[in-house]
N, C-alpha and C positions, 0 to 999 in steps of 0.2 A: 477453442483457441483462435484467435485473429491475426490472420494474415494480409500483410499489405506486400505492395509490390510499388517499385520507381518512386523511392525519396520518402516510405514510412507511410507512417498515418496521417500524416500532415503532408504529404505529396502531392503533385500535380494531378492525379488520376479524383476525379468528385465525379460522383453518381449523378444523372440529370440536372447539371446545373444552369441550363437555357432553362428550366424551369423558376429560376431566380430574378432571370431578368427582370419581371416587372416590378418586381419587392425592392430588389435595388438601386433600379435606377427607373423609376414608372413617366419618367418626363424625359428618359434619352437621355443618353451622355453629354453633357455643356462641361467640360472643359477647357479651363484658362490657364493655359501655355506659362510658366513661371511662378503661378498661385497653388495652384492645386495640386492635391499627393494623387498621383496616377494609383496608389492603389486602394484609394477612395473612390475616387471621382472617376474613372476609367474604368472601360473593360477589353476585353482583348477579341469580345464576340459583340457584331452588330447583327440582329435578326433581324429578317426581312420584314418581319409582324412585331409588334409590339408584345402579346403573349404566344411567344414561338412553344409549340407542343402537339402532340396529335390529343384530340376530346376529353380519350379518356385519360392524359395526365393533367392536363388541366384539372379534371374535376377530381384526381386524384390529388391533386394540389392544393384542390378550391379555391381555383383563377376563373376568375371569368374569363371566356375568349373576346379578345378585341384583334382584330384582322388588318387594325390599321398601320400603312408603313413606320418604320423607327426613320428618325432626321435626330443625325449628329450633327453637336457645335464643340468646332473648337475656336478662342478667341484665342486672339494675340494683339499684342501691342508693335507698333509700327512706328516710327517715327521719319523716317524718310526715304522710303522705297518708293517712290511717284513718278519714276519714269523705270525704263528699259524692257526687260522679260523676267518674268519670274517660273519657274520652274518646282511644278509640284512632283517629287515623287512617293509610289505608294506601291509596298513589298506586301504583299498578303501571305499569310501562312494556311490557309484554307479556304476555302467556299465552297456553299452548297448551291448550286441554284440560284445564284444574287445576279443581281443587275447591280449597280454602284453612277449615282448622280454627284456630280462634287461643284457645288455653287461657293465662289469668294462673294461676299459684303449683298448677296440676293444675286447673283449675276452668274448664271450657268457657265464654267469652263469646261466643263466635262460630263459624257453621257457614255457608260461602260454597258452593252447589250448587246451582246453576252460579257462575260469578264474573259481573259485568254485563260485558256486551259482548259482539262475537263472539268463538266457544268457541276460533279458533284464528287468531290475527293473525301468524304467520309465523316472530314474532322469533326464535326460538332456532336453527331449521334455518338461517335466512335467515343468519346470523351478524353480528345489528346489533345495536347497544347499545340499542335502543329501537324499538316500533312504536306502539303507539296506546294513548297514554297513558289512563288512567280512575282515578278515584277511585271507592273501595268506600264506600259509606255507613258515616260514623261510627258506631261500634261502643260502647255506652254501655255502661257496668259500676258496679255498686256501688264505690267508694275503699276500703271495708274489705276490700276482694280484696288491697290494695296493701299488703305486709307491712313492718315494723320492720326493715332488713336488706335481704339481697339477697332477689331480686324475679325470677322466671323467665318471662318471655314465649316462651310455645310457637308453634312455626305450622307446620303437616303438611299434607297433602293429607287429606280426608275420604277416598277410596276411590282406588281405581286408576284412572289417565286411560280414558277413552273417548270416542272419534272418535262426531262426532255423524251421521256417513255411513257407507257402505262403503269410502271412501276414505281409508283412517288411515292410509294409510305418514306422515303425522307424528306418530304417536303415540307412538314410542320415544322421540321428543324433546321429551313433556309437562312443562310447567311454567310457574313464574311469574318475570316480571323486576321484580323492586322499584325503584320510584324514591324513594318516603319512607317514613318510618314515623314517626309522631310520638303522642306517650302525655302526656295533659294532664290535672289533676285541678281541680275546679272545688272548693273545700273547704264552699261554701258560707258563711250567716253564724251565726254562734255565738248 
């Protein structure tokens, strides 16, 4: 007999599913803000590695290991944010070990290293939709970063995960769980 648990068989709870990353999204997430169904084109986990896993699920998988960092795009359309402050904020619901670079249009606003909180709160091995939620301090940017047109928000890891002990068997499954992302221009007064 089959037993599930939190929401049936069809639940939030999936067996290694960092292991899917690179099947589903093998280029990173590019996401455009108004176009695209978030639950196509989105995920809610960015791994630090492009095929996040320890060896032997990889080859349990038959993924090849590639070690190289994941770079998220999100585009958006803009048409007249060109002066004031604009105002990134970003609520994560997990991370393992991530670092977080967050570049507007090529132009670095933001370099997270460490990210606040502790370096490794479980989520992604654990296989939960969420552990401990934190807010990154709002990330201030000049508005003239904010282009006439489409609009590229990058977000990478700075360097490759590292276990802050001798104890990293979670570090093949480094990363970060997002829970918001919100981008606000203050245009100021004329």
């Amino acid at each position: 007999e089959e037993f599930y648990v939190h929401g049936g068989k069809d639940g939030f709870r999936r067996t290694l599913t960092w292991l899917e990353y690179p099947y589903e999204f093998p280029d990173g997430v590019d996401f455009k803000v108004g176009i695209d169904d978030s639950a196509k084109k989105w995920n809610y986990f960015q791994p630090v590695v492009k095929t996040p896993g320890t060896p032997l699920q990889l080859q349990w998988r038959g993924t090849a290991p590639d070690t190289s960092l994941t770079t998220w795009k999100i585009r958006f359309d803009a048409h007249r944010y060109q002066r004031g402050t604009g105002y990134l904020d970003i609520a994560l619901a997990g991370q393992v070990f991530a670092t977080l670079g967050v570049a507007l249009n090529g132009t670095q606003i933001a370099s997270l290293d460490p990210l606040p909180g502790v370096p490794g709160d479980n989520s992604s091995y654990r296989l939960v939709a969420r552990a401990m939620y934190r807010q990154i301090p709002t990330i201030t940017f000049p508005a003239s970063l904010i282009r006439d047109g489409e609009n590229v928000l990058t977000l990478s890891p700075t360097r490759p995960a590292q276990a802050p002990t001798t104890d990293n068997w979670m570090q093949p499954m480094a990363g970060i769980m997002y829970d918001t992302l919100r981008l606000q221009v203050d245009q100021g007064q004329d």
